[in-house]
mmCIF file of the N, C-alpha and C atoms, coordinates in Angstrom:
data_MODEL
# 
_entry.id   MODEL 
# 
loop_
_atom_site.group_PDB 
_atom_site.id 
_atom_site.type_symbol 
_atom_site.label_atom_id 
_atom_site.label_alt_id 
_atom_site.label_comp_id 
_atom_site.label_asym_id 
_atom_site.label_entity_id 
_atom_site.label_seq_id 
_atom_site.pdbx_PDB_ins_code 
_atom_site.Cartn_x 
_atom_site.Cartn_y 
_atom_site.Cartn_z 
_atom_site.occupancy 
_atom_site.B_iso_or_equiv 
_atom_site.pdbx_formal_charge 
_atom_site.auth_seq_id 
_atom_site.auth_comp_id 
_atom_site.auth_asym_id 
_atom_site.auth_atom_id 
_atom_site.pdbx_PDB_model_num 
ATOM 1   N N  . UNK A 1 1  ? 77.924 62.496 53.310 1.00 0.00 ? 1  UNK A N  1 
ATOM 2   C CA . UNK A 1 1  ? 79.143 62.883 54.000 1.00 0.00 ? 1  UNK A CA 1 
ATOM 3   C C  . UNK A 1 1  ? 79.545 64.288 53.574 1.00 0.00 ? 1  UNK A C  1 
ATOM 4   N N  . UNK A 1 2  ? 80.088 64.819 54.660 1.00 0.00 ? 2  UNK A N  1 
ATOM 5   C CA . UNK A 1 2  ? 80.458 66.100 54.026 1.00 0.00 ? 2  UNK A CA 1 
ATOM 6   C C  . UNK A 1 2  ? 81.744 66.996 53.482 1.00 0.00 ? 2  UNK A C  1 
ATOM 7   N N  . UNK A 1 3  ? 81.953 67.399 52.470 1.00 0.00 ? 3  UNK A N  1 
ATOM 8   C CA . UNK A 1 3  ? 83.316 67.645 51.463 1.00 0.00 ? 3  UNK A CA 1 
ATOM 9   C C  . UNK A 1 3  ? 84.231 67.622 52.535 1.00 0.00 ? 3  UNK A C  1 
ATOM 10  N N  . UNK A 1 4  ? 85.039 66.858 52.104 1.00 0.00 ? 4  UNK A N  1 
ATOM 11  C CA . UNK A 1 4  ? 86.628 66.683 52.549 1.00 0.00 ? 4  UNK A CA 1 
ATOM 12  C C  . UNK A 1 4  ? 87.568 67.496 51.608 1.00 0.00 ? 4  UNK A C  1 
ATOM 13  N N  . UNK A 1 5  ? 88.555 67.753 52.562 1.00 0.00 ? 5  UNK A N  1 
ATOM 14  C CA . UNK A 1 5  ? 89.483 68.630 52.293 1.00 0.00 ? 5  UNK A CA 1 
ATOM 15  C C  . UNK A 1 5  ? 90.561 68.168 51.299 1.00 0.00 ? 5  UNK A C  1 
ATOM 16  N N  . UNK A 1 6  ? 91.195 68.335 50.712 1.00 0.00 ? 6  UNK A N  1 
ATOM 17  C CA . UNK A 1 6  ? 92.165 67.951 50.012 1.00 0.00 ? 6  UNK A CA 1 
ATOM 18  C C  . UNK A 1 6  ? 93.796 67.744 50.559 1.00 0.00 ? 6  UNK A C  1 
ATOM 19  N N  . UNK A 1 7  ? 94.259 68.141 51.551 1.00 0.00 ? 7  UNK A N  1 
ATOM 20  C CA . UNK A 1 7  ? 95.471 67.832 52.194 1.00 0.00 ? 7  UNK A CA 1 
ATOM 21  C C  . UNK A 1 7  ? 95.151 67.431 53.365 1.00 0.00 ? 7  UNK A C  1 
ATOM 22  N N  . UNK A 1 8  ? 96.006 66.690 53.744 1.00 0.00 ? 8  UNK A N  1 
ATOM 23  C CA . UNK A 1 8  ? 95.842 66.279 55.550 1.00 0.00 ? 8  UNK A CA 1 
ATOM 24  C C  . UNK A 1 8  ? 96.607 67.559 55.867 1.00 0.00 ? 8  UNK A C  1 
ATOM 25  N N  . UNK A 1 9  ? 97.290 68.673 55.420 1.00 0.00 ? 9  UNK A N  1 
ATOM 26  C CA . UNK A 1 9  ? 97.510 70.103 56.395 1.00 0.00 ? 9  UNK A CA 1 
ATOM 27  C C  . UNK A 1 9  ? 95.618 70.480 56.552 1.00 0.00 ? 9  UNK A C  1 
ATOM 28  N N  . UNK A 1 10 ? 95.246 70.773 55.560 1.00 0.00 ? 10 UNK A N  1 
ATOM 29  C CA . UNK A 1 10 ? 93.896 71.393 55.948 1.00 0.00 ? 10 UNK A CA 1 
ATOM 30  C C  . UNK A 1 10 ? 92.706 69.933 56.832 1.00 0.00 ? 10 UNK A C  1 
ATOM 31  N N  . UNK A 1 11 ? 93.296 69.003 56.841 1.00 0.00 ? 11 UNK A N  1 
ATOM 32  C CA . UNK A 1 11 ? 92.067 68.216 57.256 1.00 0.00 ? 11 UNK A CA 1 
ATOM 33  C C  . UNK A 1 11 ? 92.154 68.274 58.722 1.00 0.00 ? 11 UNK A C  1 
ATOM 34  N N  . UNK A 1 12 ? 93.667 68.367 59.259 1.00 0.00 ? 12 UNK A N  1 
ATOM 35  C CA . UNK A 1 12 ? 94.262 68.425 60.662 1.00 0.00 ? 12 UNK A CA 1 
ATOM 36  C C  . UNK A 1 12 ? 93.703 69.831 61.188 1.00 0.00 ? 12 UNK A C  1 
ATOM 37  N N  . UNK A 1 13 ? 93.725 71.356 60.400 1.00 0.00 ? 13 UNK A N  1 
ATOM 38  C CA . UNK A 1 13 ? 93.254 72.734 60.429 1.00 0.00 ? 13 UNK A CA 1 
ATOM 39  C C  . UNK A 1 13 ? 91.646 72.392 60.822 1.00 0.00 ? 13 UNK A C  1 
ATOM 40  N N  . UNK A 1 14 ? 91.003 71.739 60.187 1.00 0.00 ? 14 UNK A N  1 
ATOM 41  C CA . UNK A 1 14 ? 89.503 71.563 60.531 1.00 0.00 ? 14 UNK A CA 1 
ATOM 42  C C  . UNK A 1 14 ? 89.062 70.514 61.209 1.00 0.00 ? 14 UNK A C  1 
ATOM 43  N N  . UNK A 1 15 ? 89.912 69.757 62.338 1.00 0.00 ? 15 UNK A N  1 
ATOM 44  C CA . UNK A 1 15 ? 89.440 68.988 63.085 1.00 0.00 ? 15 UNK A CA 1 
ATOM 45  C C  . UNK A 1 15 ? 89.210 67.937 62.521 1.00 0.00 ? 15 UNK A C  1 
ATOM 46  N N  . UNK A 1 16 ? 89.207 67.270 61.287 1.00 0.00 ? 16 UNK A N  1 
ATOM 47  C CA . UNK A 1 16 ? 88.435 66.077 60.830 1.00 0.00 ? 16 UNK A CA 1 
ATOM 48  C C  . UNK A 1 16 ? 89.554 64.766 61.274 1.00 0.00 ? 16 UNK A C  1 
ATOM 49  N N  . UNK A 1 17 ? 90.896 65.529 61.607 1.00 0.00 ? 17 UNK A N  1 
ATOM 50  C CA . UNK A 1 17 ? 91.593 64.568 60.831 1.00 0.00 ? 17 UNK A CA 1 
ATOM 51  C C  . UNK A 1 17 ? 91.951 64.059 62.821 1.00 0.00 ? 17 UNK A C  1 
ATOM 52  N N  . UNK A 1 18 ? 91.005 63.525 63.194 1.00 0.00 ? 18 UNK A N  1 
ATOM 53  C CA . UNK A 1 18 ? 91.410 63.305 65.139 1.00 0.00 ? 18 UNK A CA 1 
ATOM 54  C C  . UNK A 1 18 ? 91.235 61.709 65.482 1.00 0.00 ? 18 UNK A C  1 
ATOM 55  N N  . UNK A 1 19 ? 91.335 61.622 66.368 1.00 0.00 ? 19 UNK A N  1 
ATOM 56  C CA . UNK A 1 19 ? 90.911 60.115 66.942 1.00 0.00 ? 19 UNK A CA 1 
ATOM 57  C C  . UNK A 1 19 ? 90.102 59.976 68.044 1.00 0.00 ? 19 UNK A C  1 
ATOM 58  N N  . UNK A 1 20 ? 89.473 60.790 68.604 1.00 0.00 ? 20 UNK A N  1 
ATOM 59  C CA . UNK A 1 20 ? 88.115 60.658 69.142 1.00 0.00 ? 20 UNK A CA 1 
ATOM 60  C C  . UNK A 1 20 ? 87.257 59.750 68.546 1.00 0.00 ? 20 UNK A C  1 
ATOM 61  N N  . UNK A 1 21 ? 86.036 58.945 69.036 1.00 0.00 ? 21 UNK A N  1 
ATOM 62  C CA . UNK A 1 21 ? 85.444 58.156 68.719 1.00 0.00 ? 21 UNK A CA 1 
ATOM 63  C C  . UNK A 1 21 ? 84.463 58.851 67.856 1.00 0.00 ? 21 UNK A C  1 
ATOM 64  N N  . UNK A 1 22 ? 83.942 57.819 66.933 1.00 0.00 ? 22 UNK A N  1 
ATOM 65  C CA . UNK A 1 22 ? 82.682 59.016 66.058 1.00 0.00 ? 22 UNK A CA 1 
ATOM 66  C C  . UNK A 1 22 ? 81.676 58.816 67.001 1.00 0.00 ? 22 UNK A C  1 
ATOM 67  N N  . UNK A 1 23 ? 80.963 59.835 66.555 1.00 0.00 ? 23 UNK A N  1 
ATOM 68  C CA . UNK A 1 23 ? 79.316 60.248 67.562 1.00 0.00 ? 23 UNK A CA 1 
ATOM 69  C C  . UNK A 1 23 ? 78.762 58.653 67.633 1.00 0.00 ? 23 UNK A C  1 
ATOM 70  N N  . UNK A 1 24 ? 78.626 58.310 66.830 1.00 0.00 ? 24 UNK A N  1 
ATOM 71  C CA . UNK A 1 24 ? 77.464 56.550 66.695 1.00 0.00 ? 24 UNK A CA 1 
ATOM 72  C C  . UNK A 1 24 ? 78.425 56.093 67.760 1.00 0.00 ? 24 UNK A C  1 
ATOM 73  N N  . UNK A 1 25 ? 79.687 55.800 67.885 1.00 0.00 ? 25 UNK A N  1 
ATOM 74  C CA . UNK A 1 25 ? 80.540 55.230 69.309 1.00 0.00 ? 25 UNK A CA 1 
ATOM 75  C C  . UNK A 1 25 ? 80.028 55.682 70.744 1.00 0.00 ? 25 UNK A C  1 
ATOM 76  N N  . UNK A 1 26 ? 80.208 57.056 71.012 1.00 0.00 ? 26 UNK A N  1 
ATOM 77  C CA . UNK A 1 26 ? 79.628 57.806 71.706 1.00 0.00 ? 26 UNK A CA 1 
ATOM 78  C C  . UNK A 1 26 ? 78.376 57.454 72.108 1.00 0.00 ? 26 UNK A C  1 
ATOM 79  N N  . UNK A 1 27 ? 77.472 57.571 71.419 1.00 0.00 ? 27 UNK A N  1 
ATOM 80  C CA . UNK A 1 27 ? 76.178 57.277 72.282 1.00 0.00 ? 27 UNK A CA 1 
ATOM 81  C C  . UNK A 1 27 ? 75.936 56.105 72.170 1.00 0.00 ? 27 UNK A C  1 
ATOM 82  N N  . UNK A 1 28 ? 76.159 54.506 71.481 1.00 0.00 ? 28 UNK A N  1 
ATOM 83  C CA . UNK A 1 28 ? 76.008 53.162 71.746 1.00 0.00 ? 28 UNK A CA 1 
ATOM 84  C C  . UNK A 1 28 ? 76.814 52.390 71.167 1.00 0.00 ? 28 UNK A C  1 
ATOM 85  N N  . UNK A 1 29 ? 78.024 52.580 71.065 1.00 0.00 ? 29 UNK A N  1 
ATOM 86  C CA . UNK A 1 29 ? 78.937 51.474 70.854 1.00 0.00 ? 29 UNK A CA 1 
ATOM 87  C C  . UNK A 1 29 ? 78.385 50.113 69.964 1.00 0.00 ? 29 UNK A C  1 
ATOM 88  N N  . UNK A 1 30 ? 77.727 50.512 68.930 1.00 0.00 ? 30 UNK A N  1 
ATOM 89  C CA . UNK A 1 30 ? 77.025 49.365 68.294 1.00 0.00 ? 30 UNK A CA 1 
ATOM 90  C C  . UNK A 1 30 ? 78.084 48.873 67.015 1.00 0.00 ? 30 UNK A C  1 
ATOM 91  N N  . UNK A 1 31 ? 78.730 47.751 67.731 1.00 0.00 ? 31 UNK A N  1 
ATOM 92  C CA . UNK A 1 31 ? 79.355 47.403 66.700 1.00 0.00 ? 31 UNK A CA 1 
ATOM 93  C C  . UNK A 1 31 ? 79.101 46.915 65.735 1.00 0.00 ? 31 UNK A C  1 
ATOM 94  N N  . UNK A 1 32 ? 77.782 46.186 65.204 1.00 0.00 ? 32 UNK A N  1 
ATOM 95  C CA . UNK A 1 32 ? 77.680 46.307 63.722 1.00 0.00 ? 32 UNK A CA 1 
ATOM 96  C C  . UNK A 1 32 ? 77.350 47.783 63.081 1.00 0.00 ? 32 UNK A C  1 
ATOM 97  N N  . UNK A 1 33 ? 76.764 48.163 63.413 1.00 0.00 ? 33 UNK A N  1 
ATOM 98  C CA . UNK A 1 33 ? 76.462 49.891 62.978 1.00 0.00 ? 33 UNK A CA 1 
ATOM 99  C C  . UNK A 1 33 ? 77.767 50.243 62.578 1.00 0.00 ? 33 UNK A C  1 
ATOM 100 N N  . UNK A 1 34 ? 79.433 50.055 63.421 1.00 0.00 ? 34 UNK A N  1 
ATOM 101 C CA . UNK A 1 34 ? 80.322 50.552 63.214 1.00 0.00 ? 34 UNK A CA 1 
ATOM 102 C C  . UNK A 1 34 ? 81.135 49.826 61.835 1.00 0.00 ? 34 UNK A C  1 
ATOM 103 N N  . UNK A 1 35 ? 81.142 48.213 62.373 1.00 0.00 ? 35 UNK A N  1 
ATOM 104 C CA . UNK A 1 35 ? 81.730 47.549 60.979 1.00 0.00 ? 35 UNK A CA 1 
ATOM 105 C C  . UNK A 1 35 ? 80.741 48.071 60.051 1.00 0.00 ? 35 UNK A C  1 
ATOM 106 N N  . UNK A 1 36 ? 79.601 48.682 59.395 1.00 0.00 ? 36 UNK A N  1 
ATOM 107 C CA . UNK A 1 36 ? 79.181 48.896 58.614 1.00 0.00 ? 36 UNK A CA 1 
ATOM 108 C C  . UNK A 1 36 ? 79.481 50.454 58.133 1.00 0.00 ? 36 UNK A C  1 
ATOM 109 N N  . UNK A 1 37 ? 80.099 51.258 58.786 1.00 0.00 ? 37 UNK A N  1 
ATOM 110 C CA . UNK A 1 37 ? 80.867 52.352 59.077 1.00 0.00 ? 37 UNK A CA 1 
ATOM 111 C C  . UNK A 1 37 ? 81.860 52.367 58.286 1.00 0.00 ? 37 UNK A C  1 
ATOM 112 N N  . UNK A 1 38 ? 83.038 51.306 59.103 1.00 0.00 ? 38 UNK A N  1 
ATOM 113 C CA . UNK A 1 38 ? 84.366 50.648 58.390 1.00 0.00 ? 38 UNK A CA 1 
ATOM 114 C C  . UNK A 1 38 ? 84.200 50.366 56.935 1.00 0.00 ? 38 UNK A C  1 
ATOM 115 N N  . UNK A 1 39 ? 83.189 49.798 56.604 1.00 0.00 ? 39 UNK A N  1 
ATOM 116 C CA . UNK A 1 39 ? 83.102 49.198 55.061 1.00 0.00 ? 39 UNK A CA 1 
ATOM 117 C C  . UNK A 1 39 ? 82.745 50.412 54.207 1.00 0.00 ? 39 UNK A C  1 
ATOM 118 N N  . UNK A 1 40 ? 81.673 51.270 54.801 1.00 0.00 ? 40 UNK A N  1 
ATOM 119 C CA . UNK A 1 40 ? 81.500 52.088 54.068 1.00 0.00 ? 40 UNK A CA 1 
ATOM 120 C C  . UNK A 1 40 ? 82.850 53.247 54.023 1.00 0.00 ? 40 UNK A C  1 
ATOM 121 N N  . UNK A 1 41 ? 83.383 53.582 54.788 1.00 0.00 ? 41 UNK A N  1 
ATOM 122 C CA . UNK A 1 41 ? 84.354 54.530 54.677 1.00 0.00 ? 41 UNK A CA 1 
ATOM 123 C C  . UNK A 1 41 ? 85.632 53.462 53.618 1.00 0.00 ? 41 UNK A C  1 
ATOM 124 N N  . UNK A 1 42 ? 85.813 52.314 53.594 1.00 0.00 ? 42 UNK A N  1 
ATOM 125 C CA . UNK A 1 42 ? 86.541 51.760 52.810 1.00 0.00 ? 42 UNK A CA 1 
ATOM 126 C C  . UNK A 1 42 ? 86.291 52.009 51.461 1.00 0.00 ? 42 UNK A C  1 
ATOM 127 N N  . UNK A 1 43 ? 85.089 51.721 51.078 1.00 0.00 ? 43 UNK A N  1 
ATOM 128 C CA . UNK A 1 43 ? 85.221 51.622 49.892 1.00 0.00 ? 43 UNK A CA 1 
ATOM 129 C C  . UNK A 1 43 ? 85.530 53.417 49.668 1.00 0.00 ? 43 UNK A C  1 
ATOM 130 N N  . UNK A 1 44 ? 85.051 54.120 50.584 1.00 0.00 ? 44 UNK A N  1 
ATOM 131 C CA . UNK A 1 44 ? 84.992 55.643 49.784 1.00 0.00 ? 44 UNK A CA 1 
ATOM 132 C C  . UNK A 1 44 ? 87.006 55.493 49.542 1.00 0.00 ? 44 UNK A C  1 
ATOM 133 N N  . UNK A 1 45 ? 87.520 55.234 50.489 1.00 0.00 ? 45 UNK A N  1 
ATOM 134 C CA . UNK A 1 45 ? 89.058 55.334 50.488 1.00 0.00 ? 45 UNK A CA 1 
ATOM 135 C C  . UNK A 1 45 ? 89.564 54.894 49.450 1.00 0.00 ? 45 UNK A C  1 
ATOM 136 N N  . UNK A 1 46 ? 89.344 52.967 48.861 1.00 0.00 ? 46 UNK A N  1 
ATOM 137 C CA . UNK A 1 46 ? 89.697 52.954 47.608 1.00 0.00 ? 46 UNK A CA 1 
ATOM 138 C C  . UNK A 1 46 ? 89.074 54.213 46.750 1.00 0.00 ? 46 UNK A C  1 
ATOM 139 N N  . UNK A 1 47 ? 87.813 54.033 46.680 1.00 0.00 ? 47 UNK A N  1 
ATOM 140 C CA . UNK A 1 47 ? 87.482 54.996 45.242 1.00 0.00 ? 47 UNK A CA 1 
ATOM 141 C C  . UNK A 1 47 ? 88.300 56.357 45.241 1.00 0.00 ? 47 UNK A C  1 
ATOM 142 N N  . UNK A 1 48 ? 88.548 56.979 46.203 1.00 0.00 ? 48 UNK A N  1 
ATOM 143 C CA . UNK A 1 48 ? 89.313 58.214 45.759 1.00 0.00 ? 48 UNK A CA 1 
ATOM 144 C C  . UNK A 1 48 ? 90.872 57.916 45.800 1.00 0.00 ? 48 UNK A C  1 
ATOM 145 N N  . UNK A 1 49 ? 91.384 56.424 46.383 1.00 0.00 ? 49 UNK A N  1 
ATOM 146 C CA . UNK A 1 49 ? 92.531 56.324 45.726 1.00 0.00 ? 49 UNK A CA 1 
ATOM 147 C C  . UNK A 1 49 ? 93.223 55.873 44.313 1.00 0.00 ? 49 UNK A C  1 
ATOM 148 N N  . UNK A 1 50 ? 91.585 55.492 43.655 1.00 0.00 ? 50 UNK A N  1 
ATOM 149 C CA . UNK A 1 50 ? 91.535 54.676 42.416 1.00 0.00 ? 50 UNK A CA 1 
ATOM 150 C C  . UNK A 1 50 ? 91.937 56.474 41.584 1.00 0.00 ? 50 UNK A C  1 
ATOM 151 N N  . UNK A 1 51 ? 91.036 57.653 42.460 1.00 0.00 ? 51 UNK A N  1 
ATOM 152 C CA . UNK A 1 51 ? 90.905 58.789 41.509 1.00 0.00 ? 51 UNK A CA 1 
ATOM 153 C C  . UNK A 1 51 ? 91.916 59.613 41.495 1.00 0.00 ? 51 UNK A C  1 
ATOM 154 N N  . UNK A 1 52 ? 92.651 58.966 42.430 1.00 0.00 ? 52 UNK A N  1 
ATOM 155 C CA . UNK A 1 52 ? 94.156 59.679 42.663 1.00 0.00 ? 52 UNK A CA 1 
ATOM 156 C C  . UNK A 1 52 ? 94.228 60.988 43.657 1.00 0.00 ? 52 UNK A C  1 
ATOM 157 N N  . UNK A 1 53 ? 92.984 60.743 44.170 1.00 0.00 ? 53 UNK A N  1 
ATOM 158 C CA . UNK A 1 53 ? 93.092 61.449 45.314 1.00 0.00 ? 53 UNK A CA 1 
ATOM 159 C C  . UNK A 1 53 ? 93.093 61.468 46.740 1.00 0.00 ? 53 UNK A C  1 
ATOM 160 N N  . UNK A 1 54 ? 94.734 61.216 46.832 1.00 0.00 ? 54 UNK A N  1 
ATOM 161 C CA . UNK A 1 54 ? 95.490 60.176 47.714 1.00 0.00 ? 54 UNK A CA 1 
ATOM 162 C C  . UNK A 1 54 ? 95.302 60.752 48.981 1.00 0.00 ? 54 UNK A C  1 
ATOM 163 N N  . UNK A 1 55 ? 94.995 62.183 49.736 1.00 0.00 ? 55 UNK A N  1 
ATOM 164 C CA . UNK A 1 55 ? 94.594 62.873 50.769 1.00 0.00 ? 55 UNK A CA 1 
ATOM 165 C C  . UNK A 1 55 ? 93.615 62.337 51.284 1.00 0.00 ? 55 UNK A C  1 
ATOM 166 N N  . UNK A 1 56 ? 92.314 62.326 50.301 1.00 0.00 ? 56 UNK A N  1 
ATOM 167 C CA . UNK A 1 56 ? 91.071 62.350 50.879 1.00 0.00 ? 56 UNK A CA 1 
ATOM 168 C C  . UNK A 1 56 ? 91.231 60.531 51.264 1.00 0.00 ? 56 UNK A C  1 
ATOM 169 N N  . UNK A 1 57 ? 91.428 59.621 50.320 1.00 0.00 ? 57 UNK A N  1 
ATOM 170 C CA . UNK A 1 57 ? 91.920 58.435 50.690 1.00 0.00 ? 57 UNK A CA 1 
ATOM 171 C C  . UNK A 1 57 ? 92.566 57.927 51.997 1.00 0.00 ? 57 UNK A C  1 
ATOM 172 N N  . UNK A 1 58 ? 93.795 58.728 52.242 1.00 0.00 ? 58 UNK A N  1 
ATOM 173 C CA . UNK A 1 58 ? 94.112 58.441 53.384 1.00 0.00 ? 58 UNK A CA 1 
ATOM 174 C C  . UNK A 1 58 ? 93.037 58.465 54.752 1.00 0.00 ? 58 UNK A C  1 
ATOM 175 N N  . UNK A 1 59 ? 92.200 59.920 54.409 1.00 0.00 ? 59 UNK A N  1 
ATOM 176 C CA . UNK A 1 59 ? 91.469 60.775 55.609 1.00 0.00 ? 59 UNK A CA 1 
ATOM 177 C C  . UNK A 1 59 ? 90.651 59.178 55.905 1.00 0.00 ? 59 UNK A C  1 
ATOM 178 N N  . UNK A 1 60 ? 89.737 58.553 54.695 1.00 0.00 ? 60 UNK A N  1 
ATOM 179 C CA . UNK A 1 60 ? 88.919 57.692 54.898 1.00 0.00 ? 60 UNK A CA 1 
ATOM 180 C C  . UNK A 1 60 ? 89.192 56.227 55.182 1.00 0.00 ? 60 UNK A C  1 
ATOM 181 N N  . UNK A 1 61 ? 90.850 55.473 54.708 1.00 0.00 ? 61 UNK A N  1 
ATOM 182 C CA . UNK A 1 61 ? 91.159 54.319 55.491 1.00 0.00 ? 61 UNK A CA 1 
ATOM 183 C C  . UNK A 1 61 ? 91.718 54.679 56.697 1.00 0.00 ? 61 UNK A C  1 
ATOM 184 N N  . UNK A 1 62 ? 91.653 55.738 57.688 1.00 0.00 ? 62 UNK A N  1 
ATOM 185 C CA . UNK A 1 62 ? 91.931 55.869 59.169 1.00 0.00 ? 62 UNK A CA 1 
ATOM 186 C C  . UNK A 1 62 ? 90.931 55.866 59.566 1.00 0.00 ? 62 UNK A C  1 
ATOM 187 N N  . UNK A 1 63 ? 89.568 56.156 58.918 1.00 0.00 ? 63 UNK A N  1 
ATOM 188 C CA . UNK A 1 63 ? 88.439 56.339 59.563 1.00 0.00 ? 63 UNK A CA 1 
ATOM 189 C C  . UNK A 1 63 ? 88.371 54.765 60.052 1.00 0.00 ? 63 UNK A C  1 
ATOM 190 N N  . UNK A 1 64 ? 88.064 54.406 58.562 1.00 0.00 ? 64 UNK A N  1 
ATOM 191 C CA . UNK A 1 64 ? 87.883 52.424 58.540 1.00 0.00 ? 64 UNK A CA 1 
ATOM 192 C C  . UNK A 1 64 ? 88.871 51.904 59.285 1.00 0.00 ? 64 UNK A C  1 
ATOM 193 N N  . UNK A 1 65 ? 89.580 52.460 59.434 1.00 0.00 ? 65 UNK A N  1 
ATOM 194 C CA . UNK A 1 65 ? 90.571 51.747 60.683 1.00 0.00 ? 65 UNK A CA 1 
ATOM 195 C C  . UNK A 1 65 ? 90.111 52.116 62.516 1.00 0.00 ? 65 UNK A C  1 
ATOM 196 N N  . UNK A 1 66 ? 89.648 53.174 62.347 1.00 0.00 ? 66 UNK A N  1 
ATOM 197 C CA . UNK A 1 66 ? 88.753 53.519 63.701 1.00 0.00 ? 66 UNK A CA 1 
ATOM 198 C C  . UNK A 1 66 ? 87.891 52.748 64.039 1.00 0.00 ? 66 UNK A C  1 
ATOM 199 N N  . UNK A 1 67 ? 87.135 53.004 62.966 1.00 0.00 ? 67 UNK A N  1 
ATOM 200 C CA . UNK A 1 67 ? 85.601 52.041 62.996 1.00 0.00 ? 67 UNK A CA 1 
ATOM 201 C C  . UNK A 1 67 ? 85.562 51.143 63.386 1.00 0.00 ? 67 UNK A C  1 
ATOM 202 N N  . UNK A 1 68 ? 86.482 50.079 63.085 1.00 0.00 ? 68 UNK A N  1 
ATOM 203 C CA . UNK A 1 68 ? 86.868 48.833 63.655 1.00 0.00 ? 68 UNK A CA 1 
ATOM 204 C C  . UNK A 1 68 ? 87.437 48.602 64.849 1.00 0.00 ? 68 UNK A C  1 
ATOM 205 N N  . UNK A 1 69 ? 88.375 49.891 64.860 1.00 0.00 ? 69 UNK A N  1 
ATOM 206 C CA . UNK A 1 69 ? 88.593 49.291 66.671 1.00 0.00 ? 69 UNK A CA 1 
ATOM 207 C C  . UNK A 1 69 ? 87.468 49.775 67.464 1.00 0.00 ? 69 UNK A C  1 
ATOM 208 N N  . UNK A 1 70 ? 87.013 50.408 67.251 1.00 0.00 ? 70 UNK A N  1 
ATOM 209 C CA . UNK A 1 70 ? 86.167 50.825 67.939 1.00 0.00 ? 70 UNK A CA 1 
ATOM 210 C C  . UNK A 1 70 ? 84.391 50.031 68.049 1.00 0.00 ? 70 UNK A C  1 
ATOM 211 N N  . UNK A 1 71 ? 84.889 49.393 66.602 1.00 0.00 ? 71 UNK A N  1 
ATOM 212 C CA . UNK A 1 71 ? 83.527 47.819 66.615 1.00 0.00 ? 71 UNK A CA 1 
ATOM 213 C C  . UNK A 1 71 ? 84.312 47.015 67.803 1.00 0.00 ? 71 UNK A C  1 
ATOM 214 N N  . UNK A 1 72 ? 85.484 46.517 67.787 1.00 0.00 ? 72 UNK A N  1 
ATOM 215 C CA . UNK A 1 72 ? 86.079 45.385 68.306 1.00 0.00 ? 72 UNK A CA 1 
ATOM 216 C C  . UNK A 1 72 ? 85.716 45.700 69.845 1.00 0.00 ? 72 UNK A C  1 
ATOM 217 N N  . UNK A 1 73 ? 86.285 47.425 70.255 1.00 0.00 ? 73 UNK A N  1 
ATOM 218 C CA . UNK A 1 73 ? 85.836 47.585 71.969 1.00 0.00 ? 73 UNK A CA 1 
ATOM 219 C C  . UNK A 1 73 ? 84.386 47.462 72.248 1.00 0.00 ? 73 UNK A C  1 
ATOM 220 N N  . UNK A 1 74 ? 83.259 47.708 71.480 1.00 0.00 ? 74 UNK A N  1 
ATOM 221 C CA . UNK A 1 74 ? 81.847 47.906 72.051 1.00 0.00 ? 74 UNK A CA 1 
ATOM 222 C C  . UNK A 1 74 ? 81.250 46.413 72.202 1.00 0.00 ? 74 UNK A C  1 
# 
């Protein structure tokens, strides 16, 4: 994955921080591919909220929250 930003001001500045579907949605809606998405972006969310780095945390339980709706529509 690639370095995340440290504030949601700069994550919103570089596009990361959107609700567009991720690319794997985009071209096949494979919802296990995605719940496996969700889990993985979870755990990254705890671990950097365990490290107190409550930005990047947030960035990654919205992802895992995407992931899933977006398992649930495909």
């Amino acid at each position: 994955l690639p370095a995340v930003p440290r504030s949601v001001k700069s994550l919103r500045a570089s596009g990361l921080l959107s609700f567009s579907p991720p690319v794997r949605a985009l071209d096949a809606m494979d919802a296990t591919a995605l719940e496996r998405d969700a889990v993985q972006f979870a755990r990254l969310a705890v671990q950097r909220d365990q490290e107190g780095r409550y930005s990047e945390a947030v960035f990654y339980y919205k992802e895992a929250a995407q992931a899933l709706i977006y398992a649930e529509m495909a």
